[in-house]
C-alpha positions as protocol buffer text, in pm:
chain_id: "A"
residue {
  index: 1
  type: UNK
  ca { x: -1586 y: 7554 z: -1851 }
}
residue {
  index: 2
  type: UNK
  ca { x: -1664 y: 7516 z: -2206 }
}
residue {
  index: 3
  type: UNK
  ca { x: -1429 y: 7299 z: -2430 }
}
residue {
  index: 4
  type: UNK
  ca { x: -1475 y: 7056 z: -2728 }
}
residue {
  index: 5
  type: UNK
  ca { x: -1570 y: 6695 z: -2684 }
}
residue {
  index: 6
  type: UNK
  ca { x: -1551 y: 6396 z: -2929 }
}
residue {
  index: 7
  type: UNK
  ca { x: -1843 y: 6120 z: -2949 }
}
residue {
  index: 8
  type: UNK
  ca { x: -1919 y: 5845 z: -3149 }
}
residue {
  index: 9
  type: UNK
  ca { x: -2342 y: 5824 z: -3227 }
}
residue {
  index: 10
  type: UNK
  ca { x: -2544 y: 5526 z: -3228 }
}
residue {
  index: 11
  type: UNK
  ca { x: -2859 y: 5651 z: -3324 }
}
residue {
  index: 12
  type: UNK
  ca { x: -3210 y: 5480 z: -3390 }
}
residue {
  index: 13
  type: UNK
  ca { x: -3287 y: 5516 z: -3785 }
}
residue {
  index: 14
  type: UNK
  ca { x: -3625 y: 5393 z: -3903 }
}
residue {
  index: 15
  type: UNK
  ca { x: -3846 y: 5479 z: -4242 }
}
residue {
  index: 16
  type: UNK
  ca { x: -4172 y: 5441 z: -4117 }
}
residue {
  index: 17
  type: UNK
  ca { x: -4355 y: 5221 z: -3886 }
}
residue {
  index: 18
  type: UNK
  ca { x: -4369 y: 4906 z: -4107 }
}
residue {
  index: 19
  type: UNK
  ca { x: -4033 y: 4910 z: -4150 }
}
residue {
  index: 20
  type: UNK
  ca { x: -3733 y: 4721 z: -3959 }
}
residue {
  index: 21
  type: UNK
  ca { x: -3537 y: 5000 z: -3750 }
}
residue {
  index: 22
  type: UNK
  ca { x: -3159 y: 4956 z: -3671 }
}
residue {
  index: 23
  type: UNK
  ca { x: -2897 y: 5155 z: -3494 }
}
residue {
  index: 24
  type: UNK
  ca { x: -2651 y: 5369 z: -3708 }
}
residue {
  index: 25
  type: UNK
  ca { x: -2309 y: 5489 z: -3590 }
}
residue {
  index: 26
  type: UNK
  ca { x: -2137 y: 5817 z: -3664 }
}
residue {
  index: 27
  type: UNK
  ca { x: -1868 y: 6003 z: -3497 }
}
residue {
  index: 28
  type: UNK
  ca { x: -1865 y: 6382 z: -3455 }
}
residue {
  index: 29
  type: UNK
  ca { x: -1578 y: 6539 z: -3359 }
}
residue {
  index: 30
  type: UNK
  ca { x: -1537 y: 6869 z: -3155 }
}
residue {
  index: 31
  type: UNK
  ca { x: -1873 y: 6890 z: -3008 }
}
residue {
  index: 32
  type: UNK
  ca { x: -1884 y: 7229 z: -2802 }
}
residue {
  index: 33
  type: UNK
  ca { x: -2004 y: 7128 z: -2470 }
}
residue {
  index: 34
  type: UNK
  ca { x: -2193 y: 7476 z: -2444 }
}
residue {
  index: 35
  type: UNK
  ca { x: -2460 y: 7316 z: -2725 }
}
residue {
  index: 36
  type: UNK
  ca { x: -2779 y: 7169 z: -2656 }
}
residue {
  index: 37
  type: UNK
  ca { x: -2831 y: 6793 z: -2698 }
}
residue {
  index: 38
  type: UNK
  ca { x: -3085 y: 6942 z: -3000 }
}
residue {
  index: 39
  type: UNK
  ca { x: -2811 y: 7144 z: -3127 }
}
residue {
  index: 40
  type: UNK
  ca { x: -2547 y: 6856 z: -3121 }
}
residue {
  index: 41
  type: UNK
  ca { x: -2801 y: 6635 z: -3334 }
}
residue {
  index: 42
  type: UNK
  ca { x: -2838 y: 6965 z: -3572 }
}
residue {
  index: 43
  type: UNK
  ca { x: -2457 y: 6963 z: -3615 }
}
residue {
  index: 44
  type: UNK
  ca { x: -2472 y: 6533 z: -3713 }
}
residue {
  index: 45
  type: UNK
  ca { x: -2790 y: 6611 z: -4006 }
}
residue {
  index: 46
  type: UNK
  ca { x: -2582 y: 6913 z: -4171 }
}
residue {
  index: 47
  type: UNK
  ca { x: -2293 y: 6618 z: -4170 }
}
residue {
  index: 48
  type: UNK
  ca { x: -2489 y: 6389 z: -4339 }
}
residue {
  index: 49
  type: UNK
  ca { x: -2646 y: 6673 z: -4562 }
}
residue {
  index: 50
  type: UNK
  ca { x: -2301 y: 6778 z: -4667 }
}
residue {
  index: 51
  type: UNK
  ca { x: -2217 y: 6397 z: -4692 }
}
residue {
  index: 52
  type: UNK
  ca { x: -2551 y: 6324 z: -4932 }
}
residue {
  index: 53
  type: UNK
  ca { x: -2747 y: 6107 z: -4720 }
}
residue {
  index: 54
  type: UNK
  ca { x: -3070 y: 6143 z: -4516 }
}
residue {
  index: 55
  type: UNK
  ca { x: -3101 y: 6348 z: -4204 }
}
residue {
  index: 56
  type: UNK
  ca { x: -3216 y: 6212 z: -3891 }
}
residue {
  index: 57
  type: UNK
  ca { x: -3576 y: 6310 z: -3837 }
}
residue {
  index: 58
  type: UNK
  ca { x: -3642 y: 6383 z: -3470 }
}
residue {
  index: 59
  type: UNK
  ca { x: -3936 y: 6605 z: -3238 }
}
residue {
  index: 60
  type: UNK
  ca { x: -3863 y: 6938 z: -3148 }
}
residue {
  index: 61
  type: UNK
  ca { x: -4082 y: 7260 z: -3083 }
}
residue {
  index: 62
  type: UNK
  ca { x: -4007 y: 7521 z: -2872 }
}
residue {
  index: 63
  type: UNK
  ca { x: -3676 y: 7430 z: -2736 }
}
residue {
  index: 64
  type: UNK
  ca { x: -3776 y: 7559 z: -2434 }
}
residue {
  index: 65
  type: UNK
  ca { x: -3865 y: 7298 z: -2186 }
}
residue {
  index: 66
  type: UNK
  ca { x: -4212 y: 7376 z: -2227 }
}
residue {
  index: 67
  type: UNK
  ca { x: -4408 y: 7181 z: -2521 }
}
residue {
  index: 68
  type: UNK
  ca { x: -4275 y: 6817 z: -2443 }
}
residue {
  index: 69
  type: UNK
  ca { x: -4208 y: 6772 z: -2847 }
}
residue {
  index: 70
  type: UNK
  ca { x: -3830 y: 6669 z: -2848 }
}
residue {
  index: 71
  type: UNK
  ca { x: -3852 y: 6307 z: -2650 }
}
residue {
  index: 72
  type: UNK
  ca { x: -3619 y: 6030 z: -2708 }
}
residue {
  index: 73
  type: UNK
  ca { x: -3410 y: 5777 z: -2522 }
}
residue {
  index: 74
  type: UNK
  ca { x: -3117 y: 5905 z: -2462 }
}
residue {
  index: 75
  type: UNK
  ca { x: -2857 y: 5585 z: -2321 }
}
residue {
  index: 76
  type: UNK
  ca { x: -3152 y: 5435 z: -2169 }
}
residue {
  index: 77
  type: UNK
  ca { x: -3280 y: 5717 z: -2013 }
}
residue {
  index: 78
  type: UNK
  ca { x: -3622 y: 5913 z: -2096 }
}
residue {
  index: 79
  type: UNK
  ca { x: -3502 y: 6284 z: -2226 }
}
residue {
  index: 80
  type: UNK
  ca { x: -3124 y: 6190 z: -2086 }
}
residue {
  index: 81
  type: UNK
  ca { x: -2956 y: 6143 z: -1763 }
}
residue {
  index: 82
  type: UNK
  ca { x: -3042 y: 6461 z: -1598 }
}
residue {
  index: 83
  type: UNK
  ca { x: -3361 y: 6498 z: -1349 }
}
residue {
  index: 84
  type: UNK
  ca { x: -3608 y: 6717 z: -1443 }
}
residue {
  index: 85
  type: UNK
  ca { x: -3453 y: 6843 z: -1793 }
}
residue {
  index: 86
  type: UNK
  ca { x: -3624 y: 6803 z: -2123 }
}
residue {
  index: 87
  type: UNK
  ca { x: -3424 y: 6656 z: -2410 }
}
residue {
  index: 88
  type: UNK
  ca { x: -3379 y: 7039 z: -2556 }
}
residue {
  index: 89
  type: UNK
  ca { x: -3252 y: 7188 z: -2166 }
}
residue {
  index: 90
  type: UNK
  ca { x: -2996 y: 6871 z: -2168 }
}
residue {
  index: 91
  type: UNK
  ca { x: -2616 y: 7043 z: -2291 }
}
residue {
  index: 92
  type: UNK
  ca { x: -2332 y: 6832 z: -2392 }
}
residue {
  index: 93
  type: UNK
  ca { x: -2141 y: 6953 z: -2113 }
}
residue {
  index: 94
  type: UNK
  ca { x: -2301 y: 6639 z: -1920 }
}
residue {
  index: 95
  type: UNK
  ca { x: -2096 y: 6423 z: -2133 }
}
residue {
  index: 96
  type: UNK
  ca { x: -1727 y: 6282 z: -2184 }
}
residue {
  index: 97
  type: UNK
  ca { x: -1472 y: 6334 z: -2451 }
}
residue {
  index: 98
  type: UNK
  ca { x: -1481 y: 5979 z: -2617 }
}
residue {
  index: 99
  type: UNK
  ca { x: -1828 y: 5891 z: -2504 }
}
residue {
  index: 100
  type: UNK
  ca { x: -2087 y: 5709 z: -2683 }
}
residue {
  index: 101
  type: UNK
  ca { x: -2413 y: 5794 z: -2673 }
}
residue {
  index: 102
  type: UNK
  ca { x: -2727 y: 5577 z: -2764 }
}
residue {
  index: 103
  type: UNK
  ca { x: -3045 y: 5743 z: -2875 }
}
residue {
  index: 104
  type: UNK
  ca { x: -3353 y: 5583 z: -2931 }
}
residue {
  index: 105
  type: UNK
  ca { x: -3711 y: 5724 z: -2980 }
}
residue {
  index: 106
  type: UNK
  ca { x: -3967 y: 5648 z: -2709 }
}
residue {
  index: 107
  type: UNK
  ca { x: -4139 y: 5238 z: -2704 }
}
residue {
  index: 108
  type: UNK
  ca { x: -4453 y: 5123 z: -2649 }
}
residue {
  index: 109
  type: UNK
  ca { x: -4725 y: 5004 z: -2865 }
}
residue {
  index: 110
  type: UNK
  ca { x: -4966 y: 5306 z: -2841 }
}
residue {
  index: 111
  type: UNK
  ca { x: -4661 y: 5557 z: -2935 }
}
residue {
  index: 112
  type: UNK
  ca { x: -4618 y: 5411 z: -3281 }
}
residue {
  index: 113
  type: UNK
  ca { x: -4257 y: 5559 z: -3475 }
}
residue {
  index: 114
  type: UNK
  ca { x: -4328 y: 5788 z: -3763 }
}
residue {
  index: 115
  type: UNK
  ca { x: -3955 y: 5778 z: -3875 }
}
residue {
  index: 116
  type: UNK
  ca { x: -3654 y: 5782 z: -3688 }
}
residue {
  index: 117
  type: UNK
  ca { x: -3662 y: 5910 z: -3345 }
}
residue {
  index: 118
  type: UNK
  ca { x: -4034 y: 6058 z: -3392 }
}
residue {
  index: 119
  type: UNK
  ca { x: -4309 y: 5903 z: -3229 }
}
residue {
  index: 120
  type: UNK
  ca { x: -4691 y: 5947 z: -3279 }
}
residue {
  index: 121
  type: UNK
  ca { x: -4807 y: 6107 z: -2947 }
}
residue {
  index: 122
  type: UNK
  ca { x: -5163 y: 6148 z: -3033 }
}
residue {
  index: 123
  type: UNK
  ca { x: -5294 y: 5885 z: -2796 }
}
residue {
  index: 124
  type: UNK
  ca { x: -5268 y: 6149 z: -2541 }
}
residue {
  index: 125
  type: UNK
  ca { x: -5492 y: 6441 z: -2697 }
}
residue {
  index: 126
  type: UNK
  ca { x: -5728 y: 6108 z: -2741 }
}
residue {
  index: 127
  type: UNK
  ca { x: -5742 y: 6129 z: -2378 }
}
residue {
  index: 128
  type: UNK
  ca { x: -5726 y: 6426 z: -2306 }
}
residue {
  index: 129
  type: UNK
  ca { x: -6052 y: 6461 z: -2566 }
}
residue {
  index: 130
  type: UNK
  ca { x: -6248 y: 6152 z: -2341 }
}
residue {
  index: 131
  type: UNK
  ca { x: -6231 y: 6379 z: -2042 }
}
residue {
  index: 132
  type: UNK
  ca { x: -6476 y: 6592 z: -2203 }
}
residue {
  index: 133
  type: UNK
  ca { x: -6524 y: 6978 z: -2092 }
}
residue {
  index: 134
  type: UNK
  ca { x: -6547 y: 7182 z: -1780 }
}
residue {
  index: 135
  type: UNK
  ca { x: -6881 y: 7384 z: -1701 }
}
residue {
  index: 136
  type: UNK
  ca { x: -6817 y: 7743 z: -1697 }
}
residue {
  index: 137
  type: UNK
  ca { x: -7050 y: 8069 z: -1674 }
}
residue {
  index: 138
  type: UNK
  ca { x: -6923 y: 8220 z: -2013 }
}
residue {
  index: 139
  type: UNK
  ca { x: -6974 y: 8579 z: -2003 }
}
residue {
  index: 140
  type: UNK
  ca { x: -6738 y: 8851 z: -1777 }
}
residue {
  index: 141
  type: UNK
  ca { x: -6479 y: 8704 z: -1593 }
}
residue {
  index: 142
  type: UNK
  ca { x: -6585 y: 8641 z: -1216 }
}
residue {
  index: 143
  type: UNK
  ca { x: -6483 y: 8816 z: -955 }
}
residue {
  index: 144
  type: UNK
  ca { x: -6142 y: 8635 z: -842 }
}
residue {
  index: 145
  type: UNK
  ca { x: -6210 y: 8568 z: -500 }
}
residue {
  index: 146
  type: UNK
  ca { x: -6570 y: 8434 z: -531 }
}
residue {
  index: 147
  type: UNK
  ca { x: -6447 y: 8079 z: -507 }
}
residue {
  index: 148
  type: UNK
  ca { x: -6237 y: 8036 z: -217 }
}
residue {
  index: 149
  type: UNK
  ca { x: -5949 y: 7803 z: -296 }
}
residue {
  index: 150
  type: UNK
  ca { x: -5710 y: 7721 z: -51 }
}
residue {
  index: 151
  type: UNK
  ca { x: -5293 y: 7775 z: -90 }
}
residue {
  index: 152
  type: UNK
  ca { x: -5248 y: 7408 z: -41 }
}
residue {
  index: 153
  type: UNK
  ca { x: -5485 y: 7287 z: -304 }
}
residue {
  index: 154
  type: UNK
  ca { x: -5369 y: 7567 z: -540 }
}
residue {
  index: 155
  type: UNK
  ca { x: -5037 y: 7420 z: -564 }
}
residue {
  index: 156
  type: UNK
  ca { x: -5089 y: 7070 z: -558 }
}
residue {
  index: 157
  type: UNK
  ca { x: -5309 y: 7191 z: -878 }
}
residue {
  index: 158
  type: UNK
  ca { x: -5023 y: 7394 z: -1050 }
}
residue {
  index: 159
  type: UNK
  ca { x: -4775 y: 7124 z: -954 }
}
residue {
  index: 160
  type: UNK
  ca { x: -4987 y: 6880 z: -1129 }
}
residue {
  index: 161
  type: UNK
  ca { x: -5084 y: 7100 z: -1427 }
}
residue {
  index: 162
  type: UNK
  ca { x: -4677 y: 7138 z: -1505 }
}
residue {
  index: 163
  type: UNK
  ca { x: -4734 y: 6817 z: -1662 }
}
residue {
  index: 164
  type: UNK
  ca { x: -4642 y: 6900 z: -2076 }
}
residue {
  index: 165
  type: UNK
  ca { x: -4733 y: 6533 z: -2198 }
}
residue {
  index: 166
  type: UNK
  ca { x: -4383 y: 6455 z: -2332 }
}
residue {
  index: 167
  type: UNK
  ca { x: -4481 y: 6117 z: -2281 }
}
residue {
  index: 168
  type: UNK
  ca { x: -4168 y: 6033 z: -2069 }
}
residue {
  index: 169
  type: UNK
  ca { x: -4345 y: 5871 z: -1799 }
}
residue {
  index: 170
  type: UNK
  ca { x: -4480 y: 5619 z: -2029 }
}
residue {
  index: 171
  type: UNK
  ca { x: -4127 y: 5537 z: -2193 }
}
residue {
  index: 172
  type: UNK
  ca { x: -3991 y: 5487 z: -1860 }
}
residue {
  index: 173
  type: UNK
  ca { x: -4240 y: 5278 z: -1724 }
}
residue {
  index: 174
  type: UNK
  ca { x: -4192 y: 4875 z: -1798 }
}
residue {
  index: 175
  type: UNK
  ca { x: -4553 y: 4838 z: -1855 }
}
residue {
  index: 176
  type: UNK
  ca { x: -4567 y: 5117 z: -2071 }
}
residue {
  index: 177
  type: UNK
  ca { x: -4829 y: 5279 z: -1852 }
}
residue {
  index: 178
  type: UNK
  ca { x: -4986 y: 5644 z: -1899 }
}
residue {
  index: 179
  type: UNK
  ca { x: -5094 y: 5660 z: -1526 }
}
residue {
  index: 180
  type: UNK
  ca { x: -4902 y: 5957 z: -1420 }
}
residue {
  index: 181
  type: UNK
  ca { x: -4994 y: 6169 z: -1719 }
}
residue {
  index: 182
  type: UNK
  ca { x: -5378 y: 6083 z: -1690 }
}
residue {
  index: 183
  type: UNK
  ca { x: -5349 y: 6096 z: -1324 }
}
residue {
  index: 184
  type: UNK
  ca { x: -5167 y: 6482 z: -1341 }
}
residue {
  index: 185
  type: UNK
  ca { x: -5491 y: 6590 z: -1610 }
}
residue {
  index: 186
  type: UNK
  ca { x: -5744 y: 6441 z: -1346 }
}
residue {
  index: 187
  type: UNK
  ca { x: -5582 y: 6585 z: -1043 }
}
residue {
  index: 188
  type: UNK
  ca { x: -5530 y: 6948 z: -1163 }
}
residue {
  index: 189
  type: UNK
  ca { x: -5908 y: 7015 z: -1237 }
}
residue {
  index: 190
  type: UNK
  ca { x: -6027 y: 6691 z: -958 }
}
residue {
  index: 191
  type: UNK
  ca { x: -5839 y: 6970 z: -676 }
}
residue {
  index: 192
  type: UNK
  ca { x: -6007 y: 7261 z: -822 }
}
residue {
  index: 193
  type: UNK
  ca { x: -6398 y: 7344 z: -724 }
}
residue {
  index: 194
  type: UNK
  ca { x: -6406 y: 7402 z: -1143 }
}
residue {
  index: 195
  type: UNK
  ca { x: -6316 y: 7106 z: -1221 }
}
residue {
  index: 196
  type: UNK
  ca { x: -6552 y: 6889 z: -983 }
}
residue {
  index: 197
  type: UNK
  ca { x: -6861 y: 6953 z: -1194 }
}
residue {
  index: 198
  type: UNK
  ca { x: -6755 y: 6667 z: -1422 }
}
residue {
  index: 199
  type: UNK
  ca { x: -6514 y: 6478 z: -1202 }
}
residue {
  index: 200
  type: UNK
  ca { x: -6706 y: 6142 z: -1200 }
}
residue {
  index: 201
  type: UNK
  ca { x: -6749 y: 6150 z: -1593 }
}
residue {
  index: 202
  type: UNK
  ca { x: -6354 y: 6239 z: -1637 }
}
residue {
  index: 203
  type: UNK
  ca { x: -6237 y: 6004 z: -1406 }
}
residue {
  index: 204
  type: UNK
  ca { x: -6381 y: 5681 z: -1541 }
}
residue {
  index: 205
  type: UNK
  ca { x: -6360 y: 5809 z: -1963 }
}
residue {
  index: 206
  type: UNK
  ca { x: -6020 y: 5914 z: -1948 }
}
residue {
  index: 207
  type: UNK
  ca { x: -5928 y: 5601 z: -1805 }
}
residue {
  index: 208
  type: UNK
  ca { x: -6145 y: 5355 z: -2021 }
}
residue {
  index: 209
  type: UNK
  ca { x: -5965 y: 5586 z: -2320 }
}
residue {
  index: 210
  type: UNK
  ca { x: -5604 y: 5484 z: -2162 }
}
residue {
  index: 211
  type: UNK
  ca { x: -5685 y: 5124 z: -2134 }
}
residue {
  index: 212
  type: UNK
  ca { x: -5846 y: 5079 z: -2506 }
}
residue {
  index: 213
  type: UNK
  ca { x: -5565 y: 5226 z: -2646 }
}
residue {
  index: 214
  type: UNK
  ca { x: -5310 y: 4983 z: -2541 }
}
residue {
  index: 215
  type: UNK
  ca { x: -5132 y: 5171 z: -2264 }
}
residue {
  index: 216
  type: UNK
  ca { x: -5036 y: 4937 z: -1936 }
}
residue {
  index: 217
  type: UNK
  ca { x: -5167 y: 5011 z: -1609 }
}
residue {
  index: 218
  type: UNK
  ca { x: -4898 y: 5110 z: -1300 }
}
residue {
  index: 219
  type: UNK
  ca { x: -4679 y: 4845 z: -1042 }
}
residue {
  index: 220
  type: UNK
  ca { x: -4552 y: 5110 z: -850 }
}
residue {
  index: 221
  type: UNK
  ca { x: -4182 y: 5097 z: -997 }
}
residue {
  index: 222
  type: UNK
  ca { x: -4185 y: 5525 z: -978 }
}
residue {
  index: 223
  type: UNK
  ca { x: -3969 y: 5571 z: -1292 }
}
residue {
  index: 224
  type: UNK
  ca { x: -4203 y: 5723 z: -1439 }
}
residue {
  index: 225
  type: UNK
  ca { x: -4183 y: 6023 z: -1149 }
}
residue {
  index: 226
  type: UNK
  ca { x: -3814 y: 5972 z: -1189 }
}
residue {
  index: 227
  type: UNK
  ca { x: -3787 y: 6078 z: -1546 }
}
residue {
  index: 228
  type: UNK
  ca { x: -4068 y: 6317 z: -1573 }
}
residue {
  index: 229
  type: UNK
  ca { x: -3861 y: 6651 z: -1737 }
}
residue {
  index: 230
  type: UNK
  ca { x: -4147 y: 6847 z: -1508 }
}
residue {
  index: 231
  type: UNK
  ca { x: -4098 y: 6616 z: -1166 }
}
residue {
  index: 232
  type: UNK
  ca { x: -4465 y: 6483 z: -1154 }
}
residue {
  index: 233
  type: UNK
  ca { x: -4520 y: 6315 z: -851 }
}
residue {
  index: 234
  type: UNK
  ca { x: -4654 y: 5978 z: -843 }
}
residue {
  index: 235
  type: UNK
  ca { x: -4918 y: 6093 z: -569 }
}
residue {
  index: 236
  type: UNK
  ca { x: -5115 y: 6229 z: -877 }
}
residue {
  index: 237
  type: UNK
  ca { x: -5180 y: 5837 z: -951 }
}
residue {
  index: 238
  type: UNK
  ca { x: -5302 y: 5800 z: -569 }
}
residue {
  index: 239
  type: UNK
  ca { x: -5533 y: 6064 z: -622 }
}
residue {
  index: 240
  type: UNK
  ca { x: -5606 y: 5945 z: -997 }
}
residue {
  index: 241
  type: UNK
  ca { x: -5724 y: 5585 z: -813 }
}
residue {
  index: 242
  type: UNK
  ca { x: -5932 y: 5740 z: -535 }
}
residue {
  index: 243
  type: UNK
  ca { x: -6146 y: 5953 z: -838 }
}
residue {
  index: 244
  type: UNK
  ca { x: -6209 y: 5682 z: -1017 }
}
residue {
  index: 245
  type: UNK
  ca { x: -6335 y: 5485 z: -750 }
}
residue {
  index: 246
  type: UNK
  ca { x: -6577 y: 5739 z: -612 }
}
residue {
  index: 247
  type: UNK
  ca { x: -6695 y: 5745 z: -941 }
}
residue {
  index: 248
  type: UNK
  ca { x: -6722 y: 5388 z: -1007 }
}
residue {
  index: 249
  type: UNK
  ca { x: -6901 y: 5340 z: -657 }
}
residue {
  index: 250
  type: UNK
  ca { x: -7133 y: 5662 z: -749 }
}
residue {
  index: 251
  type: UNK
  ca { x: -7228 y: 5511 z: -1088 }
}
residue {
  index: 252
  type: UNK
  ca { x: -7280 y: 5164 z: -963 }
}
residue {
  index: 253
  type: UNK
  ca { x: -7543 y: 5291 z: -655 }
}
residue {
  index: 254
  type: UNK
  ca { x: -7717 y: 5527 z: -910 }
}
């Protein structure tokens, strides 16, 4: 049932990078638990527009659950305390009358604060750009069957391509590590007869890429599968190791 809620705010504020951050407190009253988490931080900025003092700045895109954009902390939590919800699908219905909520942006050294509770994600397209390109036949589009691909692999290759690089799995993680995005961008093409052409190649650049940019590697502590909003499972870092040793074993014997 829908209703009205009152919470008190402490919220991350923080100029720029250089600058010392701090947590600010506000208290909203009747919050209607049918809004968004997005649409409950919309309601606090026109409160401190009214009130003459600087909106929160914060991520957001589609508000959809699809582009990754809206990412914070949300009482320790990467995008809240619900499994498998972006920050923008989580509604205030999940919270108490008198609660207080902490929100945060995202930490760790490669995902440097721009202001506030926005982060610079760009580490990951630098990734993304080390993996290089897939050959294709450009041209007409081939015949749909010509590559046999079986239902198994298929979805293990959807399942891993869900992955929107919110950068959740890397808040989560204590070591700040970007295995399970890297290993869902390697295992969607690495399953795919596509994406084999340049397998080798992807495997070890992508990963070089994640290491000289500051991100930790994994201990196994699966939070990062536990917050993904998309439910990425840590088996894409299995499959992530196993590539990059065939290609470090190939390279080495050629």
């Amino acid at each position: 049932m829908s209703g009205t809620i009152n919470l008190t705010l402490k919220i991350w504020r923080q100029k720029n990078a250089k600058e010392k951050g701090r947590l600010e407190v506000h208290e909203l009253k009747d919050i209607d638990t049918d809004m968004s988490f997005l649409e409950m931080l919309d309601v606090l900025n026109e409160k401190l527009t009214l009130e003459g003092k600087i909106p929160v700045a914060f991520d957001h895109d589609c508000r959809e659950g699809i582009c990754g954009a809206c990412g914070a902390v949300v009482n320790g939590y990467a995008h809240g305390p619900q499994p498998g919800t972006t920050l923008c699908q989580l509604h205030m219905r999940h919270f108490h009358d008198g609660d207080t909520i902490v929100i945060e942006p995202f930490r760790a050294r490669p995902f440097p604060i721009v202001k506030d509770l926005m982060i610079d994600r760009s580490a990951f397209d630098t990734i993304i750009q080390a993996g290089g390109y897939i050959s294709v036949n450009t041209g007409q589009a081939p015949e749909a069957n010509s590559i046999p691909v079986s239902v198994e692999k298929s979805e293990l290759a959807m399942d891993a391509a869900a992955c929107i690089g919110c950068g959740a799995c890397v808040a989560a993680c204590p070591n700040a590590s970007a295995m399970l995005f890297v290993g869902a961008k390697i295992s969607h093409l690495a399953l795919l007869p596509r994406g084999r052409v340049e397998a080798a190649k992807r495997a070890i650049s992508m990963l070089r890429k994640m290491d000289e940019l500051g991100f930790g590697n994994c201990t196994n502590h699966t939070e990062c599968e536990v917050q993904c909003p998309k439910e990425i499972s840590i088996t894409n870092i299995a499959r992530l190791n196993r590539e990059f040793l065939k290609a470090s074993f190939g390279s080495a014997v050629r």
